[in-house]
C-alpha positions in Angstrom: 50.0 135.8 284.8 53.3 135.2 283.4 54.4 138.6 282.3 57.6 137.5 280.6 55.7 135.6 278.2 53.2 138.4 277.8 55.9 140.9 276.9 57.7 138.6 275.0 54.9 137.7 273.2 54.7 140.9 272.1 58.0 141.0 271.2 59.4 144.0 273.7 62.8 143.4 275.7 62.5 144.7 279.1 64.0 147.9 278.1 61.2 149.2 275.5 58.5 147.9 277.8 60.3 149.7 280.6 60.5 152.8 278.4 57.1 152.4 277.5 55.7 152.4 280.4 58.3 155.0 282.4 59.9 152.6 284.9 63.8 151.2 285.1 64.1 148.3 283.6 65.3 146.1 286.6 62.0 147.1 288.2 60.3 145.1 285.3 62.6 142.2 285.6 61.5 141.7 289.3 58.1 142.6 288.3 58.7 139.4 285.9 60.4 137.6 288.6 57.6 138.0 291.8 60.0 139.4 293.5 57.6 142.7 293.3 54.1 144.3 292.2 53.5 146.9 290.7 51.3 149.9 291.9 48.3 149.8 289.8 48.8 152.5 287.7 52.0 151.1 286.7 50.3 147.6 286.5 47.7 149.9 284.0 50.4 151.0 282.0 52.1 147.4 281.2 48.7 145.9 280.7 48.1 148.5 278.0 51.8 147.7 276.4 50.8 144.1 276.1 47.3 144.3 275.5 46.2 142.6 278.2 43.5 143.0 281.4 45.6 144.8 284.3 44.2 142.7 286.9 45.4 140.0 286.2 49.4 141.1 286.5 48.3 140.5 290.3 46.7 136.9 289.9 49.2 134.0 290.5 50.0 131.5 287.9 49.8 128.3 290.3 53.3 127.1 289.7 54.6 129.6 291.1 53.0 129.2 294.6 55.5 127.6 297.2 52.8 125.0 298.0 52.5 124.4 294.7 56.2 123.4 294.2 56.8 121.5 296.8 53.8 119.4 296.0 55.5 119.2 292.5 59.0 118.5 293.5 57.2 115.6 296.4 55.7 114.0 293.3 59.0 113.5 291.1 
């Protein structure tokens, strides 16, 4: 799930989602950036923010799996 998108489509900044949802913002900017996940009460809390299912800020968008992009950058 791309949770940038999500958020954005809901038209939060990382800021208000953060202070929705009690965090610091630079956790939700490496939540949006893989770098990590959050605990699933957290995971609960942005889901409710953005109106989506909060299982599926754990699945993978396939792009963004390293087989995935070197297969990608192999085919260009």
């Amino acid at each position: 799930m791309d949770l940038r998108l999500a958020r954005m489509k809901k038209g939060l900044n990382q800021n208000q989602l953060a202070k929705i949802v009690g965090v610091d913002p630079a956790l939700i900017c490496q939540y949006e950036h893989g770098k990590r996940r959050p605990s699933i009460n957290t995971a609960r809390k942005i889901a409710d923010a953005l109106d989506i299912f909060w299982a599926d800020i754990f699945e993978e968008d396939e792009n963004d799996r390293p087989e995935q992009k070197l297969q990608t950058e192999l085919a260009e």
